[in-house]
N, C-alpha and C positions, 0 to 999 in steps of 0.2 A: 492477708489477715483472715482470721477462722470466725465466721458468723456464731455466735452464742447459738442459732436454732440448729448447730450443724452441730451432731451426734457423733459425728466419728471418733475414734479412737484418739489419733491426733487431735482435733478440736476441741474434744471433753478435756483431753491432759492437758492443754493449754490455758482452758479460762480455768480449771483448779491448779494449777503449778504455783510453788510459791516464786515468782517472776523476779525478786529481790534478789534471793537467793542464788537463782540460777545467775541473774548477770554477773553476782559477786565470783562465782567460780568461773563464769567466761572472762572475766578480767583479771582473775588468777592463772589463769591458760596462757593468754595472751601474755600478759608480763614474764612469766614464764619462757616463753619462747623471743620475746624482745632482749633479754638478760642474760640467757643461752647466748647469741649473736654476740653478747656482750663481753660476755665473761670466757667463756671458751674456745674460742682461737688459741690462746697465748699456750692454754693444757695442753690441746691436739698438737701445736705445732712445736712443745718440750720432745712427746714420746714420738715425735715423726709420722703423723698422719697429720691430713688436710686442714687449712685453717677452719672450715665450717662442717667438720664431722661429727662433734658433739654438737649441733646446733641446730644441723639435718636429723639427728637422728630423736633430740628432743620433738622435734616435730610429727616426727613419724610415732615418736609416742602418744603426744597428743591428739592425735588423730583419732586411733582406737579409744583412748580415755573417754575422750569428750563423746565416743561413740557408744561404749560402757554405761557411761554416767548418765546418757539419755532414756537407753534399753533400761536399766534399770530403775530410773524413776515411774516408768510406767505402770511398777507392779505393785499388788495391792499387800497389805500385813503379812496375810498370811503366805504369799507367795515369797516374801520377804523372808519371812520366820522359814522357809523350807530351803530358801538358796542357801541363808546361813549357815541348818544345821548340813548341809552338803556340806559347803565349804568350809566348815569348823573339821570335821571326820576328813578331808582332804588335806588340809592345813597340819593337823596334827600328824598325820602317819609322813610327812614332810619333814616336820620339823625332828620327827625321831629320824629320818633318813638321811639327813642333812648330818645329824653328828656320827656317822659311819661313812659317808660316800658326798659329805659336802665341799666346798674347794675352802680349806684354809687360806684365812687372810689373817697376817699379824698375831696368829696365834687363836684365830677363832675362825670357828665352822657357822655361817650363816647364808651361803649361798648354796643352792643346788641346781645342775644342770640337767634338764631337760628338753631332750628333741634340739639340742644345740643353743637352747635358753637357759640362763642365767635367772635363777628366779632367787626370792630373798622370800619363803614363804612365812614369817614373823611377820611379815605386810601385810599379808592376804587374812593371815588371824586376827590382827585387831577387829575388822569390822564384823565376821564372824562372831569370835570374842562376847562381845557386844551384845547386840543382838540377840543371843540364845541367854547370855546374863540376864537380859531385860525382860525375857517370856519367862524366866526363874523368877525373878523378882515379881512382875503381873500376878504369874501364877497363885506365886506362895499369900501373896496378900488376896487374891479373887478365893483362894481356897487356903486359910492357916493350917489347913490338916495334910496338903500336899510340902513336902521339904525343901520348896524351892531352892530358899536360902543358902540350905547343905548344899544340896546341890551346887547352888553357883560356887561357890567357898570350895567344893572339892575339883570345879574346875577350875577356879584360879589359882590353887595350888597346882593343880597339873600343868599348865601354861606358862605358870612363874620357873617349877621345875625345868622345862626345856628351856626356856630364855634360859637361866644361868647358866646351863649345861652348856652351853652355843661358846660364851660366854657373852650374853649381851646386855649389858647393866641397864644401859638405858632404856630398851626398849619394856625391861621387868619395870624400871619407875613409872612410864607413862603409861603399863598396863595396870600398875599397882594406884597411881594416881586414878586411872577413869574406873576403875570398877569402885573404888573409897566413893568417889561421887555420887554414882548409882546408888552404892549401898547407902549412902546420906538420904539421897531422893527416894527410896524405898522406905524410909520411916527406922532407921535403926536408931537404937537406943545410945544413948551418952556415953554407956560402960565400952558398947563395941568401938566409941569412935577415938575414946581414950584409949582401950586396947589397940585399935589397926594402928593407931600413930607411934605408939612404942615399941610395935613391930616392924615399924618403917623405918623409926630411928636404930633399932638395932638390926635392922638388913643392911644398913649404908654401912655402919662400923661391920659389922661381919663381911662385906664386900670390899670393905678399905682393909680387913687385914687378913684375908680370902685370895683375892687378886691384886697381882703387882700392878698391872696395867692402870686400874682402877685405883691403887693408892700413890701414882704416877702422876695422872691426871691431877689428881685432889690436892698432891704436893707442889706439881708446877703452879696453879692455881692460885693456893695459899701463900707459897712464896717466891714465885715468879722467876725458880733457878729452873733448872735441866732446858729441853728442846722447844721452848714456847715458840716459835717461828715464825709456826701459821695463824695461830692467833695473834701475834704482835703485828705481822703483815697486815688483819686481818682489821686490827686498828686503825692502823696507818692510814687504811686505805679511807677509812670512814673519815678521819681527820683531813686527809688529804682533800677529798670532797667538800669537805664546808655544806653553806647549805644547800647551794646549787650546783653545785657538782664541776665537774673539769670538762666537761662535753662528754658523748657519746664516742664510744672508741679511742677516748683523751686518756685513760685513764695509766699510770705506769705502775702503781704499787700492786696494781691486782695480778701484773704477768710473775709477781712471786710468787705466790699464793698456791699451793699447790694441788688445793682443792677449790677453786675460785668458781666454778663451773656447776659445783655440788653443795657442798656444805657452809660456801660460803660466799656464795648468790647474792647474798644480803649486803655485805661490805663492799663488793661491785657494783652494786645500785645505789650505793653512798656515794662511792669513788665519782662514777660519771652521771650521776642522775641528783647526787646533792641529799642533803638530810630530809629534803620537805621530799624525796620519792619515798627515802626510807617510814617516814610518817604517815603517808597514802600508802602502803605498802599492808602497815602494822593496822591503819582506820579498818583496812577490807576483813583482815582475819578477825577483829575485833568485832566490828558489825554482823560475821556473821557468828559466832559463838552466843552473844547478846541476842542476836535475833534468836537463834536457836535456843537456847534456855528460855529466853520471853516466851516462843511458841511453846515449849513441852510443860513450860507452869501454867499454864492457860488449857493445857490437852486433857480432855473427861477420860481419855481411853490410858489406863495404867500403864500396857507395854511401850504405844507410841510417846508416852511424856519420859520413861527412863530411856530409850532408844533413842530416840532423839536427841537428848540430854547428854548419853552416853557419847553418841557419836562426833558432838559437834565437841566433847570437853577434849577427846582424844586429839581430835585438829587441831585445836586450842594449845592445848599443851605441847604438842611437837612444832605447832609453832614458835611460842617461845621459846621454847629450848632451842632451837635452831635460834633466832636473834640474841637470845642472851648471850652465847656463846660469842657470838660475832660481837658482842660488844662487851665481852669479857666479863661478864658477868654471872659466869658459871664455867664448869672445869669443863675444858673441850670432848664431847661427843659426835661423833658422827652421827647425826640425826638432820633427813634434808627437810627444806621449806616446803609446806605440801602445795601441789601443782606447780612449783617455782623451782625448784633445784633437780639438775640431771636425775635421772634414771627409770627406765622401765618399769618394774617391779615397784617404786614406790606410786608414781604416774597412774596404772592403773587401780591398783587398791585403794587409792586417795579418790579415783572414779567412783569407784563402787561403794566406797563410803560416803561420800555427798548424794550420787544416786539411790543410796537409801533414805538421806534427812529429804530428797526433796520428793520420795516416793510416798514415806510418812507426815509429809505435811501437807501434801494435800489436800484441799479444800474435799473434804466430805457431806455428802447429802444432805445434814442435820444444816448445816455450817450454808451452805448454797441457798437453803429455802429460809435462811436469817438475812442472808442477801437479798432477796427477792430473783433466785432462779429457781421457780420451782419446780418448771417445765423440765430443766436439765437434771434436777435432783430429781425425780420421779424416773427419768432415766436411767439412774447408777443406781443400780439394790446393793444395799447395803450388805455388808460381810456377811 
């Protein structure tokens, strides 16, 4: 344990870390990789590879994640606001690269390979994304004569642009859903919030009669004909479970499932863990979006209250969208449970984006000597 008079680097980042937080995401790791074990033998052992190959290799994600997500808590705003605009200007020349040299799947370019990695760089954007939104918004309101606004508004049309071009619907909703937020939290007027929402209603219908795939989905959905499967499987398996579940490894509806491992983590935790894990499950993502909003309306500092805001709605929403699905409650997307469902590419970018809300919530100088540390806050100068 790290004595309050102990100044080191570690020590100081420990008594300001928001300690809440962090265990919410080590208990999103961990379930994560219990649920892997769980759910992923049955996938590895359909396409003939070992029963614990996605399950090892979850871990070996988490590993770095959780290694990610530390290194990046340490750092201060503005070190924050610089990885970003890196990583925004890396992201993007990605996501143009990916629709010429990316690996089609089912008709859409969202993977690109590098150095023999598989990367989904629309991951790596959102928290970027974010972030440089939020020094837009700060800005434009610390100075009404700089354009932030425009600004952000002409990045997220460029951003939305490349989603659709991939073609990836959902990931344009929850990019169009977390910056709407922002832009609420930045003080926009009634007129904009009525316009973004007519916008949004006429992107879905321009997307339903746009793309088949997309008015595929909406159709099976609506009237539960064509290829439902994996979602009815996906049911089953939650019904099947009751509230307490069938035991660990008991589970038989989940070896249908063809995505049981990824995108639908969540009905496998129904199947052998029962309803009351699926409810501990959903309290964790809840408490922290809650805390997170509670912190960023509480934050004097304008960029950290939209960034923060920003970041935790973005988790929030792909959240649900991931459970809704699994409980049929929206038209099937591939979108994983953050820290919970297979994959590299999503594993680490869901790091980097918690390692930002818990970089920016840190207990600051002002905040420490309301505490009575004042000895330590005299240590940390202010930005």
């Amino acid at each position: 344990m790290q004595s309050r008079l102990d100044k080191s680097p570690v020590a100081t980042w420990w008594w300001t870390v928001d300690r809440w937080f962090l265990a919410a995401f080590l208990s999103l790791m961990g379930l994560g990789i219990v649920l892997s074990f769980a759910a992923s033998p049955a996938v590895a052992e359909r396409i003939g590879l070992g029963s614990f190959h996605f399950a090892t290799r979850q871990i070996i994600f988490t590993i770095p994640a959780l290694g990610v997500m530390l290194a990046v808590s340490f750092l201060e705003s503005r070190q924050i606001r610089r990885m970003a605009l890196v990583m925004l200007c890396i992201t993007l020349v990605l996501m143009v690269a990916v629709l010429y040299i990316g690996v089609e799947v089912k008709g859409a370019r969202r993977w690109v390979s590098l150095a023999g990695l598989s990367i989904q760089p629309s991951e790596f954007l959102k928290p970027a994304f974010v972030i440089i939104c939020a020094w837009l918004f700060a800005e434009h309101k610390r100075q009404p004569d700089i354009p932030g606004n425009l600004f952000a508004m002409l990045l997220l049309a460029l951003v939305i642009s490349l989603l659709v071009a991939q073609p990836d619907f959902g990931q344009t909703m929850l990019v169009l859903g977390t910056w709407g937020v922002m832009f609420f939290m930045a003080g926009l007027p009634w007129l904009w919030i009525i316009a973004l929402g007519a916008a949004g209603i006429g992107g879905v219908f321009a997307a339903y009669t746009v793309f088949p795939h997309v008015a595929g989905r909406i159709d099976r959905f609506m009237t539960g004909e064509g290829d439902t499967f994996q979602v009815d499987m996906g049911r089953e398996a939650l019904i099947n479970g009751g509230w307490f579940g069938v035991g660990p490894g008991e589970g038989t509806v989940k070896r249908l499932i063809p995505d049981s491992h990824a995108d639908f983590v969540f009905s496998v935790a129904g199947e052998e863990f029962g309803l009351i894990m699926c409810f501990f499950i959903m309290s964790i993502f809840a408490f922290i979006v809650l805390r997170g909003l509670n912190t960023a309306l509480k934050e004097q500092d304008d960029f950290t209250r939209y960034a923060v805001g920003g970041l935790v709605t973005v988790f929030g929403l792909q959240s649900v969208i991931n459970m809704a699905v699994n409980l049929q409650l929206m038209p099937a997307k591939g979108m994983t449970l953050p820290f919970i469902s297979y994959g590299g590419s999503s594993q680490i970018a869901i790091a980097i984006s918690m390692g930002m809300v818990l970089a920016l919530t840190r207990k600051r100088p002002e905040r420490r000597k309301q505490m009575g540390f004042a000895p330590a806050a005299r240590a940390m100068p202010a930005e």
